[in-house]
MOPAC internal coordinates of N, CA, C and O (Angstrom, degrees):
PM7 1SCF
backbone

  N    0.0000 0     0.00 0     0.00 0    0    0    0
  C    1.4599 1     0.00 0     0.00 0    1    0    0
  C    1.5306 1   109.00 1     0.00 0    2    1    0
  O    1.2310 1   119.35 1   -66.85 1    3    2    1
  N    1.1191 1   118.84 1   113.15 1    3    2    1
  C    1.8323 1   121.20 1   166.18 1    5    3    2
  C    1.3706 1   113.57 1   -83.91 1    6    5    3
  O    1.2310 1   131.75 1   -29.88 1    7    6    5
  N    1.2475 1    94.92 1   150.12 1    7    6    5
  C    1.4762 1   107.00 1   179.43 1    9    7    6
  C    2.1120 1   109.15 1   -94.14 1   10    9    7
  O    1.2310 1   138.34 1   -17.21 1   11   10    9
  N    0.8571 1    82.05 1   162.79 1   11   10    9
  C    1.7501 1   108.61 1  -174.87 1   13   11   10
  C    1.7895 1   103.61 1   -79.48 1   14   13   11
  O    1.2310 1   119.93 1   -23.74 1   15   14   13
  N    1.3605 1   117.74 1   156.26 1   15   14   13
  C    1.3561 1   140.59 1   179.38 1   17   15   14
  C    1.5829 1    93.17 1   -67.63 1   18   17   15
  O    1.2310 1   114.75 1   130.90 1   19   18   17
  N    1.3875 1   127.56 1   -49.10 1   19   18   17
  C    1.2505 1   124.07 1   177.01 1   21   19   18
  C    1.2876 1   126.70 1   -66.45 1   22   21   19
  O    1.2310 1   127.53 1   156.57 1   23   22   21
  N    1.3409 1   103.11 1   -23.43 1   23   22   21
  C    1.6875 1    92.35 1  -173.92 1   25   23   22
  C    1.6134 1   103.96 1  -101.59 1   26   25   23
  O    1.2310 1   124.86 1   154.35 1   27   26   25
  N    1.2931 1   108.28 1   -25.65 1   27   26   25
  C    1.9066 1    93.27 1   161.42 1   29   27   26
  C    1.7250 1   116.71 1   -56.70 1   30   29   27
  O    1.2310 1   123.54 1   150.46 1   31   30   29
  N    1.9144 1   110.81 1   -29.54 1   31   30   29
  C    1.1864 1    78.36 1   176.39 1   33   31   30
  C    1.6096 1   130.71 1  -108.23 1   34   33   31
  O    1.2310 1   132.22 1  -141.41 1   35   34   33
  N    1.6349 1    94.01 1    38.59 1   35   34   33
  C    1.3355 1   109.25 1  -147.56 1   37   35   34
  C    1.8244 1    78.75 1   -98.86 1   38   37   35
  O    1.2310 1   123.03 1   127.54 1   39   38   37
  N    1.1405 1   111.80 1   -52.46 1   39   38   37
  C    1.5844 1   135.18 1  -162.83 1   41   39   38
  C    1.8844 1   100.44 1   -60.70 1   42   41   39
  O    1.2310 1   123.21 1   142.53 1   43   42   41
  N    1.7446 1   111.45 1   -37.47 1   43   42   41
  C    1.0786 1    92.64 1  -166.85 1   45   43   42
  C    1.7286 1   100.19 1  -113.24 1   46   45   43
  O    1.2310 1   118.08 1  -146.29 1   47   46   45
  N    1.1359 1   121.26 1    33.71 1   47   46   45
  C    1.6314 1   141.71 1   149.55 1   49   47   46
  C    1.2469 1   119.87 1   -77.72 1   50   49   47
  O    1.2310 1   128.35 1   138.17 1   51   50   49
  N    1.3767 1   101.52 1   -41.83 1   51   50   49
  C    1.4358 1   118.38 1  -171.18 1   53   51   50
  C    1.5295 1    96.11 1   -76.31 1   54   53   51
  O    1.2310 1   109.33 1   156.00 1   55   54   53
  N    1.2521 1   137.60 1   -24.00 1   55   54   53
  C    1.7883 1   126.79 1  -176.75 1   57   55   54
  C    1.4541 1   103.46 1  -102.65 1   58   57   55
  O    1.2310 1   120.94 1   166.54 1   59   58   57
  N    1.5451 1   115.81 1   -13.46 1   59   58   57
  C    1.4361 1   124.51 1  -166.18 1   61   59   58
  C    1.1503 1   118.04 1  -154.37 1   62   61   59
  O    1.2310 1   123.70 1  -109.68 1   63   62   61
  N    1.6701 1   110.51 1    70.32 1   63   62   61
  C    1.6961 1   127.18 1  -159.09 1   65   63   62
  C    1.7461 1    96.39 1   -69.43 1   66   65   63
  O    1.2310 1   115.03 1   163.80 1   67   66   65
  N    1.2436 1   127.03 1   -16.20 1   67   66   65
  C    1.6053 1   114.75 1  -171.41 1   69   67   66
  C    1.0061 1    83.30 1  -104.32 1   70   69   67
  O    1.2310 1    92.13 1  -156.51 1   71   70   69
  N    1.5454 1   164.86 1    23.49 1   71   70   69
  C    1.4151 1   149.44 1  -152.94 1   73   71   70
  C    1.7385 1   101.49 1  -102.44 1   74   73   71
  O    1.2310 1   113.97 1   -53.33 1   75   74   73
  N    1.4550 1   129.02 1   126.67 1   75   74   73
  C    1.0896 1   114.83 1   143.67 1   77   75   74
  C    1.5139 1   140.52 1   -33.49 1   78   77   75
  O    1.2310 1    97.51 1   -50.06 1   79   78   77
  N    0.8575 1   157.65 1   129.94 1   79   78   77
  C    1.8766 1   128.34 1  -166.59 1   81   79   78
  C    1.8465 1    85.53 1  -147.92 1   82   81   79
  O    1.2310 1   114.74 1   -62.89 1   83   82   81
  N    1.2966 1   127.58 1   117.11 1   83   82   81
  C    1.3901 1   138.03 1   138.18 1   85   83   82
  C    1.4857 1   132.46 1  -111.13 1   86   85   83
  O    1.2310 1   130.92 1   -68.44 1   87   86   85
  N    1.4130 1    96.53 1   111.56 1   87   86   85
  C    1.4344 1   119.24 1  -177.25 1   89   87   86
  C    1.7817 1   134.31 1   -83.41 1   90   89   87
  O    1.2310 1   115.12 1   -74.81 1   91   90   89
  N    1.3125 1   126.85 1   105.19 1   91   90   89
  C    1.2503 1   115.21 1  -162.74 1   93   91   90
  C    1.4804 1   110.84 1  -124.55 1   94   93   91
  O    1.2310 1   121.37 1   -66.42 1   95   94   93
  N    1.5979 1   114.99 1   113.58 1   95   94   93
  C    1.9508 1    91.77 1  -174.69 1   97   95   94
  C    1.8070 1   101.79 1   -85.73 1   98   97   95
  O    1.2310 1   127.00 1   -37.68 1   99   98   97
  N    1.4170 1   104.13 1   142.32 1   99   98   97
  C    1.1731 1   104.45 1  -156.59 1  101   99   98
  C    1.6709 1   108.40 1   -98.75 1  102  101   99
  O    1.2310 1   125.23 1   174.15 1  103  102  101
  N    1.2668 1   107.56 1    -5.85 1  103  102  101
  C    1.3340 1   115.07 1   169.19 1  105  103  102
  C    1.3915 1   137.11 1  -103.45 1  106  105  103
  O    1.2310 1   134.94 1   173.61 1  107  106  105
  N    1.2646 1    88.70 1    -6.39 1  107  106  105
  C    1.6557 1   105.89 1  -140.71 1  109  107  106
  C    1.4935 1   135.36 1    46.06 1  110  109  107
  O    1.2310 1   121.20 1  -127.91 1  111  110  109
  N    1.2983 1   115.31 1    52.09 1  111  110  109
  C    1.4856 1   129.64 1  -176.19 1  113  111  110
  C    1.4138 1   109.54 1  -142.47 1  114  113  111
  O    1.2310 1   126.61 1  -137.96 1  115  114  113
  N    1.1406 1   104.89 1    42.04 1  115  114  113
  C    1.5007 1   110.60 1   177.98 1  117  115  114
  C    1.6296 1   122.94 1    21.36 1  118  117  115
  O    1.2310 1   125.17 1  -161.68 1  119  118  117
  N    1.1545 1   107.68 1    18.32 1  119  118  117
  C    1.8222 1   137.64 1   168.14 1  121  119  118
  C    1.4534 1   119.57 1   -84.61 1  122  121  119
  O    1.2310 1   112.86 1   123.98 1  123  122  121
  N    1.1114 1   131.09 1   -56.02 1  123  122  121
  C    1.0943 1   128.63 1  -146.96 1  125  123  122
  C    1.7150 1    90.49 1  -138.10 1  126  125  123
  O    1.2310 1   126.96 1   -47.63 1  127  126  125
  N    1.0786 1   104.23 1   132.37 1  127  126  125
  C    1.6222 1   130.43 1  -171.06 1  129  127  126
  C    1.4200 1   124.51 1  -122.86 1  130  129  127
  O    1.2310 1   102.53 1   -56.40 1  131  130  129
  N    1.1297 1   149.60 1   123.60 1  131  130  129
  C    1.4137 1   134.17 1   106.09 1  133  131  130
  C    1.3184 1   140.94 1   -61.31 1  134  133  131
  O    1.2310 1   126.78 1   -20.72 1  135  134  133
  N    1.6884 1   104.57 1   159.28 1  135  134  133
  C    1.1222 1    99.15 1  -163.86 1  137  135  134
  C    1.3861 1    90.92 1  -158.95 1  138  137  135
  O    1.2310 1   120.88 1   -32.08 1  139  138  137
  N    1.3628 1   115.92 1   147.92 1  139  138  137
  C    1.7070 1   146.22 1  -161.92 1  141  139  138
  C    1.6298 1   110.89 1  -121.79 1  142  141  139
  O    1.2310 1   108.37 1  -118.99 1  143  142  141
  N    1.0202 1   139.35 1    61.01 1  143  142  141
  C    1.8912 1   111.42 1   171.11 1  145  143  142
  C    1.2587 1   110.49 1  -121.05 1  146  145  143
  O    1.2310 1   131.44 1   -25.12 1  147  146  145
  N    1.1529 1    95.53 1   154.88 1  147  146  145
  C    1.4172 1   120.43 1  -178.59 1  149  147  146
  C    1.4882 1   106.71 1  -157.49 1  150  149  147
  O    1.2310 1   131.73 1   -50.58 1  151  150  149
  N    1.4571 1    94.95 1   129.42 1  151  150  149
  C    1.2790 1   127.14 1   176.72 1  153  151  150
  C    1.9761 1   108.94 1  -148.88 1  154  153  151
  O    1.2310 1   133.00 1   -10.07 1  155  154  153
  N    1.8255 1    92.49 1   169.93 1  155  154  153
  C    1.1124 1   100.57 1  -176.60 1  157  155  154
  C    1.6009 1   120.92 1   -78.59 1  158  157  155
  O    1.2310 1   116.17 1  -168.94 1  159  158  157
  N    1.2529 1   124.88 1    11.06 1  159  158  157
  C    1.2082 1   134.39 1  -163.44 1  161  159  158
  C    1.8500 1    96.49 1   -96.68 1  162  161  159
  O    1.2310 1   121.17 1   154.11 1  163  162  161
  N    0.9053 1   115.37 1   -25.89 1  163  162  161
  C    1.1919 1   121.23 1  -169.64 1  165  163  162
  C    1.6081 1   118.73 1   -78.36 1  166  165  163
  O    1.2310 1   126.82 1   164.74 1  167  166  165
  N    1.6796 1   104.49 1   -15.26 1  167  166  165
  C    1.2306 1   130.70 1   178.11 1  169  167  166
  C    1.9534 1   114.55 1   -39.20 1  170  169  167
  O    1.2310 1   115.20 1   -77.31 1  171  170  169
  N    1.3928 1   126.70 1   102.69 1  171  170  169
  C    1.4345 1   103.23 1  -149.29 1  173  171  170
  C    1.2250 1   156.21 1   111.44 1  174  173  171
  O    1.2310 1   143.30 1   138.44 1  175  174  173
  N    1.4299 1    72.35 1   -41.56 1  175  174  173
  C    2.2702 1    88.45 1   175.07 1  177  175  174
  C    1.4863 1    91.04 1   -98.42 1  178  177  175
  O    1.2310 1   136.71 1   -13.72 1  179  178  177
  N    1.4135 1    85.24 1   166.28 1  179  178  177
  C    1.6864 1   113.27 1   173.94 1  181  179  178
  C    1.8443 1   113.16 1   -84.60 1  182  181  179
  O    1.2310 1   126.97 1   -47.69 1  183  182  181
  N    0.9319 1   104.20 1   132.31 1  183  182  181
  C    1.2694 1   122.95 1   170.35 1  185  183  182
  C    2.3490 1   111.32 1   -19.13 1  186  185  183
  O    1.2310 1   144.02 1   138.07 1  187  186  185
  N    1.1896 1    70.94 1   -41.93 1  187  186  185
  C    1.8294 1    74.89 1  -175.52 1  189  187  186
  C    1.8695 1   105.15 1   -81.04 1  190  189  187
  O    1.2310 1   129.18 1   145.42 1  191  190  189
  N    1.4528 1    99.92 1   -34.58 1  191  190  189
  C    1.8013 1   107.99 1  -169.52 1  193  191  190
  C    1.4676 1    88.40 1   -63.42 1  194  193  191
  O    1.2310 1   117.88 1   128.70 1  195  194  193
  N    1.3857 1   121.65 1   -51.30 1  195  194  193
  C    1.5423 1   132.23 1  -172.83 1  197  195  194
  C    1.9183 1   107.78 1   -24.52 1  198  197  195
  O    1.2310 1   139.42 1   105.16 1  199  198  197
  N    1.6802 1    79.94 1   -74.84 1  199  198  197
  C    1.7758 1   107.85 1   175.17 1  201  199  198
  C    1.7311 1   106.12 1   -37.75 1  202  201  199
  O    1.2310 1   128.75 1   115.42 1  203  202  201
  N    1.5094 1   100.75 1   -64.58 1  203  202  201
  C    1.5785 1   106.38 1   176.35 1  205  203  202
  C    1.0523 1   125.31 1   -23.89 1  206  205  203
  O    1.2310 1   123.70 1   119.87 1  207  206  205
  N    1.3997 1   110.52 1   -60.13 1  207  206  205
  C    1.2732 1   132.68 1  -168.13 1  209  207  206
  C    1.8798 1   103.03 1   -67.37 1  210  209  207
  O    1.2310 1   114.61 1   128.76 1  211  210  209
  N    1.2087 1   127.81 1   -51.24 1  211  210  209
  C    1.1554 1   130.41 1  -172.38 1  213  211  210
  C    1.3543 1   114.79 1   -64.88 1  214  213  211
  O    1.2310 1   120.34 1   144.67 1  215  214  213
  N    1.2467 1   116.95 1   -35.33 1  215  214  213
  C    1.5218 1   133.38 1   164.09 1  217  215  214
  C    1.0009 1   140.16 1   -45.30 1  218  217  215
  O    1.2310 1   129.37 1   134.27 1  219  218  217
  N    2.0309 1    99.55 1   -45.73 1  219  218  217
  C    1.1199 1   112.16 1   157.34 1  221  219  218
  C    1.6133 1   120.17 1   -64.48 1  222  221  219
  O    1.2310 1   120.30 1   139.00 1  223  222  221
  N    1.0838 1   117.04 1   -41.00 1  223  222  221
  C    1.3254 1   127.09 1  -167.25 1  225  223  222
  C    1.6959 1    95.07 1   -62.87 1  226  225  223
  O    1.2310 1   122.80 1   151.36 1  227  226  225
  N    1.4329 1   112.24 1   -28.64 1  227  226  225
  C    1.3147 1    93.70 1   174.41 1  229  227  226
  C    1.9231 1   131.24 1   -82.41 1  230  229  227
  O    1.2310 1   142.53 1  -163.86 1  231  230  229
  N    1.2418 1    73.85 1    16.14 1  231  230  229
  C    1.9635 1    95.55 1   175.48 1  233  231  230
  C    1.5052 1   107.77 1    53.96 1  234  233  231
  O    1.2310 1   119.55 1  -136.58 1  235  234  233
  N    1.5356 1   118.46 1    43.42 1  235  234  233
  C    1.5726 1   112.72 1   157.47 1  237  235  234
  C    1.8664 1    95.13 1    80.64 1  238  237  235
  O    1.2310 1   119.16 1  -163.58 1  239  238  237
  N    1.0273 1   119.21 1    16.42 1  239  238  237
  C    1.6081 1   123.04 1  -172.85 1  241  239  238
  C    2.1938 1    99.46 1   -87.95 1  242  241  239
  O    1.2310 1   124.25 1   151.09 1  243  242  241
  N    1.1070 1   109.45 1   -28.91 1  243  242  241
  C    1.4103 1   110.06 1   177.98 1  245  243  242
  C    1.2077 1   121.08 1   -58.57 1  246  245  243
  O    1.2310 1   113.00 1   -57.69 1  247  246  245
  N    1.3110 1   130.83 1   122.31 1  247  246  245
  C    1.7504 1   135.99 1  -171.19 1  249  247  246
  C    1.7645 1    93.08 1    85.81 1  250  249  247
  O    1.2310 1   100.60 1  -174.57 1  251  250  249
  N    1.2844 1   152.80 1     5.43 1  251  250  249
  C    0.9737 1   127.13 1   172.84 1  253  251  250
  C    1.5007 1    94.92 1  -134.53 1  254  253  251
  O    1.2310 1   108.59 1   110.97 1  255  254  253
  N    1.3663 1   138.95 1   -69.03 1  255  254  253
  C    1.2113 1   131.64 1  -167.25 1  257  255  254
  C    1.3902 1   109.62 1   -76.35 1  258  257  255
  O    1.2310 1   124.37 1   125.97 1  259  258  257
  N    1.0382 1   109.22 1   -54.03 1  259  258  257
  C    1.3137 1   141.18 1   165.68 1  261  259  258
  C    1.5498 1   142.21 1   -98.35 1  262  261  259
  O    1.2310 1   134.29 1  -104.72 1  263  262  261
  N    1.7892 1    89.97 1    75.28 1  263  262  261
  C    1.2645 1   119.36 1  -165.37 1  265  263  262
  C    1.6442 1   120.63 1   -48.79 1  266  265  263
  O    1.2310 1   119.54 1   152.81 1  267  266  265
  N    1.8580 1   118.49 1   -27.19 1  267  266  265
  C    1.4726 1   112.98 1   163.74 1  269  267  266
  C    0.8793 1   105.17 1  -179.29 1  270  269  267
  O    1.2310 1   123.68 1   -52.40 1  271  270  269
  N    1.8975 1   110.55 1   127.60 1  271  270  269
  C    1.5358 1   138.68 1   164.03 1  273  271  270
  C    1.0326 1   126.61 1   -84.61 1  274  273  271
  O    1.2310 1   109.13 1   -80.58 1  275  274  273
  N    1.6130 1   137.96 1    99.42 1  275  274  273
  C    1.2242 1   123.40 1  -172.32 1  277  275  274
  C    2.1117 1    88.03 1   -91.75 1  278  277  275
  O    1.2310 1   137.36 1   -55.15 1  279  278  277
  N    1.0346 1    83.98 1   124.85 1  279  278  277
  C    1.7567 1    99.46 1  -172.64 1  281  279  278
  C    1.4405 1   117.68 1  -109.27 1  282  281  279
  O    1.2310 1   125.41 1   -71.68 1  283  282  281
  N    1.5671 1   107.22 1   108.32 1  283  282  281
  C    1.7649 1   106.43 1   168.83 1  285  283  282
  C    1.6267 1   105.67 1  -104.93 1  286  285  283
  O    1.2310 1   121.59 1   -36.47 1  287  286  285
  N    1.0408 1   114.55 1   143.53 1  287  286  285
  C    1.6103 1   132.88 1  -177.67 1  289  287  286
  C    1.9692 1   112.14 1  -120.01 1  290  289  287
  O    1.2310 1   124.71 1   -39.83 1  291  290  289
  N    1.3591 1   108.56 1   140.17 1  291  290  289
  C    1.4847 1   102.40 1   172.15 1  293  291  290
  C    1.6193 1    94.81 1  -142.53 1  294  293  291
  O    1.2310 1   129.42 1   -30.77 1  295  294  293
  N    1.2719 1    99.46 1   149.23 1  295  294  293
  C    1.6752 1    94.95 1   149.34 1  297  295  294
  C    1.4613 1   128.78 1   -85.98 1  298  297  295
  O    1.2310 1   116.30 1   -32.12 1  299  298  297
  N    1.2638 1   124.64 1   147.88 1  299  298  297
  C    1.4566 1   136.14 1  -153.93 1  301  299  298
  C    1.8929 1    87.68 1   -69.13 1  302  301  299
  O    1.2310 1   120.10 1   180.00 1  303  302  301

């Protein structure tokens, strides 16, 4: 089962309510995703903690629902 453009950015609003969030399916197969956020939380961390963090927010859903995020991160 894949998940929707909305609910990746529904999931990572919900850990990062000020977060920019842009969502793009890159295939059109509701598989394969990009994804853009930036928020101020990120202020500090390293580029990978950034990712971490978004990953988590995606509750362990990567490789199973959501077969691939090509993921850019900024701080706000």
């Amino acid at each position: 089962m894949a998940m929707d453009a909305g609910e990746i950015e529904r999931l990572i609003k919900a850990r990062f309510p000020d977060a920019q969030v842009e969502i793009r399916d890159l295939a059109g197969d509701g598989d394969h995703y990009a994804a853009h956020v930036v928020t101020a939380e990120f202020k500090g961390k390293s580029r990978v903690q950034q990712h971490q963090l978004v990953y988590e927010a995606l509750g362990g859903r990567m490789g199973g629902e959501l077969h691939a995020l090509a993921l850019t991160t900024a701080a706000e």
